[in-house]
DRENNU-945927 format. One record per atom (N, C-alpha, C, O, CB): residue in one letter; x, y, z. Coordinates in steps of 0.001 Angstrom, whole numbers, plus 500000, padded with zeros to 6 digits. Glycine has a CB too. Example, Ala and Ser with C-alpha at 12.3 -4.5 7.8 and 13.67 -1.06 7.14 Angstrom:
BEGIN
a513190494310507800;a512300495500507800;a513200496700507800;a514236496681508465;a511308495527509046;s512850497750507080;s513670498940507140;s512900500030507870;s513409501138508039;s514084499402505725;
***
This chain:
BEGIN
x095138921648780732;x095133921748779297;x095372923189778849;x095903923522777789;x093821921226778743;x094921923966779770;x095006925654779133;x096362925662779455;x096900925793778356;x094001927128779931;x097190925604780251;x098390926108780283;x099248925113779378;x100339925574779040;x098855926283781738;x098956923873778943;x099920923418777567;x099714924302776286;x100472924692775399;x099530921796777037;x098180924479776591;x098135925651774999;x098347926659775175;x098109927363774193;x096940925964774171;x098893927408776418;x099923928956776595;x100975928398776085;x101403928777774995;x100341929721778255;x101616927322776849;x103299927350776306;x103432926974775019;x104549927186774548;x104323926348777064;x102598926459774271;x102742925904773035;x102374927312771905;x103079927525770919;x101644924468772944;x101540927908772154;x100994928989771909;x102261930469771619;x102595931188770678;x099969929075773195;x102704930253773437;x104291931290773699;x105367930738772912;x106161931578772489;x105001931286775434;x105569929650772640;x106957928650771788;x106719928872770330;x107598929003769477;x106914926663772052;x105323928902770129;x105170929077768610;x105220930503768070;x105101930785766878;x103849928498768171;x105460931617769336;x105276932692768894;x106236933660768655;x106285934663767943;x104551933052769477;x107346932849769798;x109046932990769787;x109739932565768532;x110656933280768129;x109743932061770938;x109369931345767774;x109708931207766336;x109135932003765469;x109842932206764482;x109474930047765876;x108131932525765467;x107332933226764132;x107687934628764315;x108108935177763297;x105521933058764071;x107592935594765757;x107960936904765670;x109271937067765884;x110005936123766173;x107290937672766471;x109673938282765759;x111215938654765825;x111392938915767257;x110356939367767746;x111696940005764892;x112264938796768016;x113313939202769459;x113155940847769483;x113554941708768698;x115371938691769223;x112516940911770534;x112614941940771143;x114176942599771998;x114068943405772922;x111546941661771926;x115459942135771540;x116752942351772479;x116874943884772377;x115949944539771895;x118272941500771928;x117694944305772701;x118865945539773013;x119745945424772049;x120465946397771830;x119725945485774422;x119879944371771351;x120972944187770233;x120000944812768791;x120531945262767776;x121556942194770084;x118918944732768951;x117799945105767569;x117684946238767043;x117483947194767792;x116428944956767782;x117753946387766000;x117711948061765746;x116717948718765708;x116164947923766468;x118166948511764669;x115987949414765537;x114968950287766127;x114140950341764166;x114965950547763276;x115853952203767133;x113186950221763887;x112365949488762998;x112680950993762299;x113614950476761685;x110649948756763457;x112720952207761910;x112571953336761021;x113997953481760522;x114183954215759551;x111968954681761737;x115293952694761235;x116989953023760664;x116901952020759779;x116249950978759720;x118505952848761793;x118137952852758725;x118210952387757526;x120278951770758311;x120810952528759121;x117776953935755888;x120869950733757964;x122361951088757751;x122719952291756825;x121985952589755883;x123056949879757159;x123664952858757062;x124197953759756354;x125016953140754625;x125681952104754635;x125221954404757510;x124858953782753573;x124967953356752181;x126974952894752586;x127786953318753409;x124418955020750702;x127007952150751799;x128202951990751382;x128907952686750565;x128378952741749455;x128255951125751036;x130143953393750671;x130548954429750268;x131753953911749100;x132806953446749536;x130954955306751520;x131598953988748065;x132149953291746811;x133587954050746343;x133645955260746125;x130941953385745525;x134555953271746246;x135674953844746011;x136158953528744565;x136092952411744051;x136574953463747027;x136664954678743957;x137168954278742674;x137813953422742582;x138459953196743605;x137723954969742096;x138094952289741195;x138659951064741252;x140163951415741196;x140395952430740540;x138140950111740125;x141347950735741797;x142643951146741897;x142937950841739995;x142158950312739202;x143658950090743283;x144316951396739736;x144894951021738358;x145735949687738462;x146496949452739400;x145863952239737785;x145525948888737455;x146265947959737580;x148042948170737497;x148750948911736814;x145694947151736644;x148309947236738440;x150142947168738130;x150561946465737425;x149956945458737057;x151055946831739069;x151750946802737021;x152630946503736091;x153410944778737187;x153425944545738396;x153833948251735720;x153909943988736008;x155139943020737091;x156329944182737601;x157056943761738501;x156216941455735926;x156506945083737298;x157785945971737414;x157637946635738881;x158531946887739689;x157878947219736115;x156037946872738999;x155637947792740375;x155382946967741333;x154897947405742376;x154373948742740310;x155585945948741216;x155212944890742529;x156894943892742522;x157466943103741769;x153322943544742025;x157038944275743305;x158375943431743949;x158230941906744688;x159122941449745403;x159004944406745175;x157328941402744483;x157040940128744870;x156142939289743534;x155190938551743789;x156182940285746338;x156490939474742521;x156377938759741087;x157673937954740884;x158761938331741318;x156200939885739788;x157458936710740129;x158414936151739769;x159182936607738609;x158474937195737793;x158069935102739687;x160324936520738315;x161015937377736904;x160809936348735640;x161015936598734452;x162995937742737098;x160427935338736123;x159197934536734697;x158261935360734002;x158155935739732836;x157996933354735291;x157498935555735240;x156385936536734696;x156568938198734038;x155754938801733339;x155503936680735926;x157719938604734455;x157740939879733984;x158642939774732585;x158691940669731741;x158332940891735146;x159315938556732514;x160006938218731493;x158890937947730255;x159061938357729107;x160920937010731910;x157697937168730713;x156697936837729676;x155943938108729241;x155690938211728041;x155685935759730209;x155537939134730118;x154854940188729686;x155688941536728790;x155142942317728011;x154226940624730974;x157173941504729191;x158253941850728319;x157882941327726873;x157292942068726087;x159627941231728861;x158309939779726475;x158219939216725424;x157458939260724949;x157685939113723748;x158397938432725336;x155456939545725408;x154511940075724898;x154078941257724369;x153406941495723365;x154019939899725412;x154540941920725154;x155214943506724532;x155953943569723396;x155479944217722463;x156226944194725451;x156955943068723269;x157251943023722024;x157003942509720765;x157311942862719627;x157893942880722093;x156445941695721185;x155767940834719609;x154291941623719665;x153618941196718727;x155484938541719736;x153754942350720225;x152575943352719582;x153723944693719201;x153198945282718257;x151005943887721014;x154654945182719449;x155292945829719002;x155331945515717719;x154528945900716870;x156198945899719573;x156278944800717551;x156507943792716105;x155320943898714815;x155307944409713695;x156433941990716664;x154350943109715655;x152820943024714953;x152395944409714504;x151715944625713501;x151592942453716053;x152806945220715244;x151793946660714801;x152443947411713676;x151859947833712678;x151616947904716146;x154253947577714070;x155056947355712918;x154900947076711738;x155069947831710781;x155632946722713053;x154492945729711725;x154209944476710432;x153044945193709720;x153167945406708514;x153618942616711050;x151884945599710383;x150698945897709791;x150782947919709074;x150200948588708220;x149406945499711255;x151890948121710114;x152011950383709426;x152691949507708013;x151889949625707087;x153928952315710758;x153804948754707633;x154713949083706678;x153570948074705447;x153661948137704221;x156645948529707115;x152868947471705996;x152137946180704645;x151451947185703836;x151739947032702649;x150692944707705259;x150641948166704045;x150405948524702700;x151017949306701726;x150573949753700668;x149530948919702697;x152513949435702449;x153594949549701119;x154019948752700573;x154837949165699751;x154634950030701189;x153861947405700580;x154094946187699751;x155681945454700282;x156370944657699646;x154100946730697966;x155947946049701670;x156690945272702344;x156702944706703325;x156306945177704390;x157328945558702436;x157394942999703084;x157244942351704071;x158286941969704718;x159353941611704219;x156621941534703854;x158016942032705840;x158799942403707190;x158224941312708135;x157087941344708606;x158493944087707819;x159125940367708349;x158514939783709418;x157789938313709328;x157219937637710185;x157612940730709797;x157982938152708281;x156703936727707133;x157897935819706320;x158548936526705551;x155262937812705254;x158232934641706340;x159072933714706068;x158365933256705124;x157259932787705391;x159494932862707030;x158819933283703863;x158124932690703141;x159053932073701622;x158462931426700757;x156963933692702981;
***
C-alpha cells in the first residue's frame, strides 16, 4: 500500500510542479523586451507593381472628385455654382 501512495503521490506531483529540464530557463531571466519599429508609410497603387490597374484607376477617379469637391466648396461663397445641375 505505501508504495501505491509513492507513485500516486510522484504522478500527482509531476502534474502540479513544473519540469525540472535543461530546456527551462533559470527562474530570475526576464526574455529580452521587444524592440518596436516605426510603422512603415503607406503605398500608393503607383508604388506597388503588383496592383490591378482597376484599382489604381479607382483611386485616380477618387482623387479627382475630392479635387472637384474642394473646388466646389473655395468658389461657393462667391455665389458660384460650379458643378450642381440644377
Amino acid at each position: 500500500m505505501t508504495h501505491a501512495n509513492a507513485a500516486l503521490c510522484t504522478r500527482a506531483l509531476r502534474l502540479l510542479l513544473p519540469a525540472s529540464g535543461r530546456h527551462r530557463a533559470p527562474a530570475g531571466t526576464r526574455p529580452p523586451a521587444p524592440v518596436e519599429q516605426p510603422p512603415a508609410p503607406p503605398l500608393s497603387g503607383e508604388e506597388i507593381g503588383l496592383v490591378r490597374p482597376y484599382v489604381v484607376a479607382h483611386e485616380t477617379r477618387l482623387r479627382h472628385l475630392r479635387a472637384a469637391r474642394r473646388r466646389t466648396l473655395r468658389i461657393a461663397p462667391r455665389g458660384l455654382r460650379i458643378g450642381v445641375e440644377r
